[in-house]
C-alpha positions as CSV (number, residue, x, y, z in Angstrom):
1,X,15.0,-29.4,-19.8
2,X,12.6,-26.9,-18.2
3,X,12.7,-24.4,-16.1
4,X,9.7,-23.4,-13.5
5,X,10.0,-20.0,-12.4
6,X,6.9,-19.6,-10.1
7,X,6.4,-15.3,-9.2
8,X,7.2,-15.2,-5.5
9,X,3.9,-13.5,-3.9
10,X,5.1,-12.6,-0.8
11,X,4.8,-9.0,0.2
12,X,8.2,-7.3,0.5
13,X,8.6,-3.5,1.7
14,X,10.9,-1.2,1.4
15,X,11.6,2.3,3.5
16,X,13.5,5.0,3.0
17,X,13.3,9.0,4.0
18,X,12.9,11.6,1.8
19,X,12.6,15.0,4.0
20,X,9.6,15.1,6.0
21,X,8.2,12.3,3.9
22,X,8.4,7.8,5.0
23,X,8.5,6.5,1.5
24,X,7.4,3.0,1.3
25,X,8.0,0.7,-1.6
26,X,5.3,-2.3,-1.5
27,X,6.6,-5.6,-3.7
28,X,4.0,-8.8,-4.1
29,X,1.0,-9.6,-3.1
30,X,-0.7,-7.7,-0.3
31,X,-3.6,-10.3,0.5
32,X,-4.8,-11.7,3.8
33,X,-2.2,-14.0,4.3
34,X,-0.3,-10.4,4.8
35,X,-1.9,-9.2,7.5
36,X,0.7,-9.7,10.3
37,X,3.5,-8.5,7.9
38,X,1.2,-5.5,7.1
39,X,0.4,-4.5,10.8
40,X,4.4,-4.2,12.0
41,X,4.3,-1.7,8.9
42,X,1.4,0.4,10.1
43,X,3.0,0.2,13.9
44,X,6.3,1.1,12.3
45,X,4.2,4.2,10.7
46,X,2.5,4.8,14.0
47,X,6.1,5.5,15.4
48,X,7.5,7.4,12.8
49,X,8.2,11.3,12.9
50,X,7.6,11.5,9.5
51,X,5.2,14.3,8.2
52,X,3.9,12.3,5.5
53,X,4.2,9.1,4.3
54,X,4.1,8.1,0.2
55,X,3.1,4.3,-0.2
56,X,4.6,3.3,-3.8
57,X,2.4,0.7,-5.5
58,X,4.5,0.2,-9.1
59,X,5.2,-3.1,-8.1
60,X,2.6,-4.5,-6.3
61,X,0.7,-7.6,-7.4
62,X,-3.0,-8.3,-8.4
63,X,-5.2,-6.3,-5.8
64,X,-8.1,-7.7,-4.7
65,X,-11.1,-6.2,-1.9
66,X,-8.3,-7.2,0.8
67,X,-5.7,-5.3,-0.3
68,X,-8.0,-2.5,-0.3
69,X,-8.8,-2.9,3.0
70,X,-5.6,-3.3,4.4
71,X,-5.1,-0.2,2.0
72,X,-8.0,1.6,4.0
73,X,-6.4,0.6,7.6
74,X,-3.5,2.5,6.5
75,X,-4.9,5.5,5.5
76,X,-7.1,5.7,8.6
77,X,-3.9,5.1,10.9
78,X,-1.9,7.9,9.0
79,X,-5.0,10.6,9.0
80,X,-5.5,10.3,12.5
81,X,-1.7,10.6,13.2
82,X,-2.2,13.7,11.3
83,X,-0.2,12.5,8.4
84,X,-0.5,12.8,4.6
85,X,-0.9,9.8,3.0
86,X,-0.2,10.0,-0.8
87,X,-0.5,6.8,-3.0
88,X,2.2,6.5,-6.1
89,X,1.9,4.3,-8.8
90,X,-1.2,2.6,-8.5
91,X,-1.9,0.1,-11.4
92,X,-5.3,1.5,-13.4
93,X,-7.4,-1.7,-12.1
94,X,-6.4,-0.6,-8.6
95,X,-7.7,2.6,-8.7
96,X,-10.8,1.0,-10.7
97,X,-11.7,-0.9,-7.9
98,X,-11.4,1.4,-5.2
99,X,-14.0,3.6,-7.2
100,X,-16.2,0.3,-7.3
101,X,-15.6,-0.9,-3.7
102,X,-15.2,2.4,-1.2
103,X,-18.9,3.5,-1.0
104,X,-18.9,7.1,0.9
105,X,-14.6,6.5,1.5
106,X,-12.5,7.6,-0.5
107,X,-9.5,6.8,-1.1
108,X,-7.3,8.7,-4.1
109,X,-5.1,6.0,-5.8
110,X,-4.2,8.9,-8.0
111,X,-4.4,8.9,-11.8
112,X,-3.2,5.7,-13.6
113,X,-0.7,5.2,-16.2
């Protein structure tokens, strides 16, 4: 008997407060297909009285040039709310490709494990 246990990709958040900071958990895959899901987040952001939000990567899937872009949406929306955005646990590829892919942006996925 076998058992197929296929890695459910769709994207999953959690949020939380933590003092003046939205924490924001990301599970799966943030890809295109994520876009609506990903837009009630950054409108959920947009009406937050939060000071700073901190966007926790650990278990986000494979990233890919449109998770980086949705990545960059955010950031824009939270700087000209006059938030802080700070990135937590971003895998080492993820912060290789943002070097590779944000020519004259940047965006600081942080040192990874």
């Amino acid at each position: 008997m076998s058992t197929n246990t296929a890695k459910t990709t769709e994207l999953r958040q959690t949020t939380r407060r933590d003092g003046d900071a939205l924490v924001i958990e990301l599970e799966g895959q943030l890809a295109f297909k994520e876009h609506q899901s990903f837009k009630s987040l950054i409108e959920m952001i947009e009406k937050s009285d939060a000071e700073r939000v901190r966007l926790d990567l650990k278990k986000l899937g494979r990233a890919d040039v449109t998770t980086l872009g949705l990545l960059m949406v955010l950031h824009d929306t939270v700087v000209n709310k006059g938030m802080e955005l700070q990135f937590v646990n971003a895998s080492r590829a993820m912060a290789e490709i943002s070097k590779l892919s944000l020519t004259g942006r940047k965006l600081d996925l942080g040192s990874a494990a």
